[in-house]
N, C-alpha and C positions, 0 to 999 in steps of 0.2 A: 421410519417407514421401512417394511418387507420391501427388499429389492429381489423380487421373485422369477427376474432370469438371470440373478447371478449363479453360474452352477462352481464356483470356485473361487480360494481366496489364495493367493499366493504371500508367502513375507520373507524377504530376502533378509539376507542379515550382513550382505558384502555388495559392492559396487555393482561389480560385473552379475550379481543374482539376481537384479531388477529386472534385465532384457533377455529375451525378447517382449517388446510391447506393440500387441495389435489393436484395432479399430475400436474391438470391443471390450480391451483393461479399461479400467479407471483406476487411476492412484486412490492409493486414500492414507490420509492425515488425520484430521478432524474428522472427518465427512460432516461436517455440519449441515453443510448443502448438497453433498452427495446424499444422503438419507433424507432428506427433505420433500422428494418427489422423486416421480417415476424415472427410471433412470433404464429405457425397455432395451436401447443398443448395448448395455454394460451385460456381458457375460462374466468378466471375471476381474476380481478386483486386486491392487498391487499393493501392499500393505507396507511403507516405507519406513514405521514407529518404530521398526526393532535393527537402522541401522547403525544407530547410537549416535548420531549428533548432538551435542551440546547443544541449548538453546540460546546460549548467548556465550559467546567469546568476545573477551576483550582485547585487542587485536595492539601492536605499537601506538597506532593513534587513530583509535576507532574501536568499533562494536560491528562483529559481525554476527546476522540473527540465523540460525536457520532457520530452513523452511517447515522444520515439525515443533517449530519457538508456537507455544500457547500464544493467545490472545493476553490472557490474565498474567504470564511471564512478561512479556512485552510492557504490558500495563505498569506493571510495577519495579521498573527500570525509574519510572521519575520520583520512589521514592529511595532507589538506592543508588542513585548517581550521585546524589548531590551531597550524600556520603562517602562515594571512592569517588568521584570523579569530581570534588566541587567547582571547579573550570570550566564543566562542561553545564551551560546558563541554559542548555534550549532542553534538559530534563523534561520540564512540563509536558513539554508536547506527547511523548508517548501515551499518558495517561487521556491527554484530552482528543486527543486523534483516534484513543480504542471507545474513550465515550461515544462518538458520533458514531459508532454500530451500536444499532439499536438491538442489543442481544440480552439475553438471560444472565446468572453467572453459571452457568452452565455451560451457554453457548463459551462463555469467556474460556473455560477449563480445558477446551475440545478443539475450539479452531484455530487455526494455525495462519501464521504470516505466508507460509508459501500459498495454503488454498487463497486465501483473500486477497491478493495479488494474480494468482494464474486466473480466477476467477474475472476478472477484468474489469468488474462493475463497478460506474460514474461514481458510485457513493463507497468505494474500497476506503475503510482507513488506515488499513497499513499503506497503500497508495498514496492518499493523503501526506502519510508521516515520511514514508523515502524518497516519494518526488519532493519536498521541502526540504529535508536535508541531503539533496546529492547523495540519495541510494543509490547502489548500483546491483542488479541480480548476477550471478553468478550460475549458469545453467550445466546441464551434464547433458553431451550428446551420447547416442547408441555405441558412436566407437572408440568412446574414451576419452575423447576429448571435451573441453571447457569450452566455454567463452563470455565474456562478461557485455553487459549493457546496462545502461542505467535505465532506473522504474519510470522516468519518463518519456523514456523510449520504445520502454517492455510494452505497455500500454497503447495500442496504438483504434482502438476503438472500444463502443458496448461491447462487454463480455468479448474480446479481439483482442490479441498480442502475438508477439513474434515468435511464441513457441512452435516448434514443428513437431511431425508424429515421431514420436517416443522419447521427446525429448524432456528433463526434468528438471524443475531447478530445485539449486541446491540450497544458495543462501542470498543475502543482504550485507551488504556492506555499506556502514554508515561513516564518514571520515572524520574526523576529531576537529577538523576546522569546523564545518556546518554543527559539529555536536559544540564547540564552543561561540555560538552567536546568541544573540539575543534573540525571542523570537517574540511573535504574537501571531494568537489565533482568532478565528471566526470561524461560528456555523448559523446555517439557519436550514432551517424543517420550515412544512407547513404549518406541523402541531408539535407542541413542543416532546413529544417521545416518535417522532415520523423520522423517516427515512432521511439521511443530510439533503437538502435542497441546493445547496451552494456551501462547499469549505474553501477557508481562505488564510493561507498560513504567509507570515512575513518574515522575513530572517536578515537580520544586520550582521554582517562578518566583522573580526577584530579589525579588517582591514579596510572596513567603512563599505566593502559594497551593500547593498542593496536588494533581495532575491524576491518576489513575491509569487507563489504555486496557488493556479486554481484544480479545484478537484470538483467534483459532483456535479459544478453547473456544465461541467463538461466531459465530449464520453472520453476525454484521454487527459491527463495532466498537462497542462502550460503551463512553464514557467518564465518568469521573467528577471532579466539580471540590469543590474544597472550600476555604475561607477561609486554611485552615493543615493540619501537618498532621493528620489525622482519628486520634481514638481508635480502640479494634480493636474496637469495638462499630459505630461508627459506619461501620467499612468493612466490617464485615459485613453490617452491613442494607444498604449500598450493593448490593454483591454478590449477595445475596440478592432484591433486586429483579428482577435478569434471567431472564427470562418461561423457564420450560421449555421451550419450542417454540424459541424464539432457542437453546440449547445443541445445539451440533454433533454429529451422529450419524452415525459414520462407524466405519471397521474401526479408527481411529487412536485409539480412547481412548472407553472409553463413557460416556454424558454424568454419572451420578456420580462418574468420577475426573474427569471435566473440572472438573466444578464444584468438587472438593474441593482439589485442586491449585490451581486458581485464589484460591482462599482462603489458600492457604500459603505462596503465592509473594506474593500481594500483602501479605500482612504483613510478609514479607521484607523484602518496597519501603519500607514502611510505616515497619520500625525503619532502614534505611541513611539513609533521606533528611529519617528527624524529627532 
């Protein structure tokens, strides 16, 4: 789509050439959803693809993504971990966490981990994949400085996070404990190519805890930890604790199937990984 009050394109090629950022920048990455619709407050847009970040570093004991890491990069981490990293058991999940965006390969080519994270939506699956392995973002403020927070923090409503004005994130950090667990996933749509209705990722640490992340049936990621794995009482009252208001309300699933699926999927998790 013509964004036809952008009267300018800015592209920084150094840290400090991104700011100043007012009301009416918009970053752009991907723009998968930027170019998707009318975008009438955007005058000028900040084009961050040419400040050269690598799209994946592998860090001491971990992977860090940036935020201009492709969709279809990201994706095919779980056929090349289990090549250099074969340790790292929870590979799968990147690949099945970019299936549950229901995108083109096209869209795959173009969007990016940081848009599908700032973006903030119940059905993110890079959300999905950082809030299960103990993501953490790494943001850049206006005056140089950092500061980090985990994705299930970042996340704190629909389309809501803790970003402020001008501020950018930078990358992901995935930690080499969570990338070595065992995991298992679930999703359900209403139709089998529809929008995630409920994701549900489980994850067993080498040290026996426990982690289960809900994403879509809710507008922010919970997650839940637990010593070992949790009786089905005990993941019930977990599940039961997420607040009404936090269950997603959309044409994609209304919030009692949300909630009840999520109960049946996470037992699923619950018998694969005790």
């Amino acid at each position: 789509m013509d964004l036809n009050t952008v009267e300018a394109v800015r592209v920084p090629a150094r840290r400090e050439d991104v700011w100043p950022l007012g009301p009416a920048d918009a970053i752009l990455a991907g723009g998968t959803w930027l170019f998707s619709e009318p975008q009438p407050a955007v005058s000028r847009l900040v084009d961050i693809t040419q400040l050269g970040w690598p799209a994946v570093i592998f860090t001491g004991d971990g992977i860090e993504l940036s935020a201009t890491c492709t969709l279809a990069e990201l994706s095919g981490l779980s056929e090349k971990l289990p090549i250099t990293h074969p340790d790292w058991t929870a590979a799968p999940l990147f690949a099945q966490c970019c299936t549950a965006l229901l995108a083109s390969f096209k869209v795959w080519g173009t969007a990016t981990v940081g848009g599908n994270i700032c973006l903030s939506f119940p059905a993110g699956s890079v959300i999905s994949l950082a809030s299960a392995l103990d993501g953490t973002v790494t943001v850049w403020r206006p005056d140089g400085t950092d500061y980090d927070v985990p994705v299930a923090d970042f996340v704190t409503g629909d389309a809501v996070n803790v970003l402020r004005p001008g501020e950018l994130l930078r990358s992901v950090r995935l930690p080499g404990a969570a990338l070595r667990s065992r995991t298992a996933y679930r999703k359900l749509a209403p139709s089998p190519l529809g929008r995630s209705g409920a994701v549900v990722i489980g994850r067993r640490d080498v040290t026996g805890q426990f982690v289960l992340s809900v994403t879509a049936t809710t507008v922010r990621p919970y997650v839940f930890r637990f010593a070992g794995p949790p009786g089905a009482g005990d993941l019930r009252d977990a599940l039961s604790g997420i607040p009404e208001q936090d269950i997603t309300r959309d044409a994609h699933g209304d919030p009692d199937w949300r909630r009840a699926v999520t109960a049946v999927l996470a037992e699923q998790i619950r018998d694969e990984l005790s």
